[in-house]
N, C-alpha and C positions, 0 to 999 in steps of 0.2 A: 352455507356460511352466513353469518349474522353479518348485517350491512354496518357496524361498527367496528368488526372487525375487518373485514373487509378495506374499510376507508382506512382504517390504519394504516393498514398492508400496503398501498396503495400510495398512501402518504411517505410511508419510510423506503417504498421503493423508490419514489421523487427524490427523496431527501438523502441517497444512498446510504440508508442503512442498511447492513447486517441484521437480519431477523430471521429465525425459523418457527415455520406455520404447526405447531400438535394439534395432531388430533388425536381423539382415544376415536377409533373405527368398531368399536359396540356400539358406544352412547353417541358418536358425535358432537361431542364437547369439544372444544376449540381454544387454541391458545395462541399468542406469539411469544417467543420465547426471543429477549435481548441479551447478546453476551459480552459486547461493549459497551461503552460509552457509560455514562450516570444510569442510564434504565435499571442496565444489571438483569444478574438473575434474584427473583424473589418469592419466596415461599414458594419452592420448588426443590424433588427430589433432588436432592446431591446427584444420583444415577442419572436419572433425565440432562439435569443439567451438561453431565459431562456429556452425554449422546449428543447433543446439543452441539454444543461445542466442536466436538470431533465431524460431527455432518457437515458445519463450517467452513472448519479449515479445511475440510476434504474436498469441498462442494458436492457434498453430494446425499442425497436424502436417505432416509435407514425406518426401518421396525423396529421398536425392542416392546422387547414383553415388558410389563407393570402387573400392579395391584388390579387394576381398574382392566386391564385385556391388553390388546397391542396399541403402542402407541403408534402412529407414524408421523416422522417431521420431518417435513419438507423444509426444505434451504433455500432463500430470495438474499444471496448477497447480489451487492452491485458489480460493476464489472471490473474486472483489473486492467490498469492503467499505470502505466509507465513512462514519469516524464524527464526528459532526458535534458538537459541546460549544458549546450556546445553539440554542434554541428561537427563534431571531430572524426578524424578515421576511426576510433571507437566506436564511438557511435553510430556509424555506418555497418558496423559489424554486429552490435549489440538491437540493433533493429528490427534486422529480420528473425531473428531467434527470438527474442522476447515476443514480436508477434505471432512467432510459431508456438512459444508457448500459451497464449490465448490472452495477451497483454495489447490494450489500445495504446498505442504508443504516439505522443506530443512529442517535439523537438524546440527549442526556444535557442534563439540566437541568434541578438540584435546585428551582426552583422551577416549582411545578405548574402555577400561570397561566399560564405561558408552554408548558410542554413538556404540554402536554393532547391528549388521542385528537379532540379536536376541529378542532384546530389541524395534527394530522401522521396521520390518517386511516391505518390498514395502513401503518406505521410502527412498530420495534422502539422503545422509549420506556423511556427510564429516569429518575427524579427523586430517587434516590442522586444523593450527592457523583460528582466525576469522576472521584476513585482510586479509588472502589468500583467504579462501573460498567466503568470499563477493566479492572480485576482480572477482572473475568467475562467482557468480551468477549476479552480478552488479544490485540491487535494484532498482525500478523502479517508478513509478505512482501510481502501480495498487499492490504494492509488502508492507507488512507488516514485522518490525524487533523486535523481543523483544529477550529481555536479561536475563535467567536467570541462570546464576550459584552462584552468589553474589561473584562472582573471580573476581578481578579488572585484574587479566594477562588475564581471557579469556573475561568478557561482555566489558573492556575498549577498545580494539581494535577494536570491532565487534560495539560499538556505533560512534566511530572517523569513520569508514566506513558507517553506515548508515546514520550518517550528512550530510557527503558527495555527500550523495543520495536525490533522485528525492523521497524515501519511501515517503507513504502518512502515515505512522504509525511508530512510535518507541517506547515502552517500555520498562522499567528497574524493573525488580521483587527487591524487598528490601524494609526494612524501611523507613521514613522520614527523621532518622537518617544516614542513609547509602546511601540513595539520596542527602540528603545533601553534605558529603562527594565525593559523586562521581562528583556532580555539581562543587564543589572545581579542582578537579583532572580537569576536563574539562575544567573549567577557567582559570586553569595553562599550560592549550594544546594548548591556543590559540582559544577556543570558545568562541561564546558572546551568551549576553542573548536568543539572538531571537534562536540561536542555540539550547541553553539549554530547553527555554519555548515547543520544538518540542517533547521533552521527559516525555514520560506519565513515572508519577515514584513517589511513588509507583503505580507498574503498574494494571492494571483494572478499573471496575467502583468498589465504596465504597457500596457492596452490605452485608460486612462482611463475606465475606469469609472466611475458615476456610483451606478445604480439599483440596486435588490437585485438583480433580472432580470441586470443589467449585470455587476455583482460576482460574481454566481453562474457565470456563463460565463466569466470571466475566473480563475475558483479553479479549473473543473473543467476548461479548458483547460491551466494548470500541471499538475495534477495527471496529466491524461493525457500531458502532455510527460515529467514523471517517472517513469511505468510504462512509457511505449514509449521513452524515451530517457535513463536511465539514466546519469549522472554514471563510475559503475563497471562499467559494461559498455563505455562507449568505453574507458577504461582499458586493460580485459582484453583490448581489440579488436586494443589498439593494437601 
């Protein structure tokens, strides 16, 4: 591997980027191939590109044949991460499943009764405001945000940060009614639509949910529908 590329590699792993490493394995020619953010893909097969892609959101590396011989592209996304804003019996339910499914999971909630080492056991815990604590974790690609306390002092702060962000997911547990509302408070913050349409809310898929247990599968079922199916990857598909 060329020490230029390399330090890239290296760099975008720091900097949690999404990158996959080509190589053509005749020539040993070398590429990183970007599929978010401004990089982009460029001057690159359509085919590649889409392998690319699909390795991705799969995590997982592949061969495809080319012109040039096999290609193989390995996959350095960052790690998935899921941060949850309210110490709720949801959340106590959506915890261990998200990190059964391979999700580093944060908790934020400024009050302590509720977000205690009692209550979320070997659990990242913070009881900072929402803006402070998202300032540190700083959302990412590969980073998931839902909101539940239905407190406009605590999930409003913690959504103006994860707008802000690169999150590939957002959430707001509440009503229609209270989504509404909240979409209002946002449009008086200086948000626009494209802003607001990034907000699953009421949050989950429409599976009728009932229980925490219930709720909590139904959030992390959306949420794994939004990392492996992607709104802007059928787009780029298309």
């Amino acid at each position: 591997m060329k020490r230029e590329i390399l330090e890239q590699l290296q760099a975008d792993r720091a900097a949690k980027i999404p990158v996959v490493l080509a190589t053509f394995l005749k020539s040993g020619e070398q590429r990183l191939l970007y599929i978010y953010g401004k990089k982009g893909l460029k001057d690159i097969d359509p085919r590649i590109g889409e392998a690319a892609r699909a390795a991705l959101l799969e995590d997982k590396p592949r061969t495809i044949e080319t012109e040039q011989g096999p290609l193989f592209l390995n996959v350095f996304n960052p790690p998935l991460r899921l941060v949850l804003v309210g110490a709720v019996h949801i959340a106590q339910a959506l915890v261990p499943m998200a990190q059964f499914a391979g999700y580093e999971v944060a908790v934020i909630d400024p009050r302590s009764a509720f977000g205690s080492e009692q209550r979320f056991p070997g659990v990242w815990l913070s009881n900072d405001w929402p803006d402070e604590a998202m300032a540190l974790l700083k959302p990412d690609l590969r980073t998931a945000v839902v909101t539940l306390t239905h407190d406009p002092k605590i999930d409003d702060p913690a959504l103006h940060a994860a707008l802000k962000s690169d999150a590939f997911y957002i959430g707001a547990l509440g009503s229609k009614k209270t989504h509404a509302a909240r979409l209002e408070r946002l449009l008086a913050a200086g948000f626009g639509p494209d802003d607001m349409a990034r907000i699953h809310g009421p949050v989950g898929l429409a599976i009728g949910a009932k229980s925490p247990a219930e709720i909590s599968i139904s959030i992390l079922a959306q949420i794994t529908q939004a990392l492996r199916q992607p709104p802007q990857a059928a787009s780029q598909a298309a």
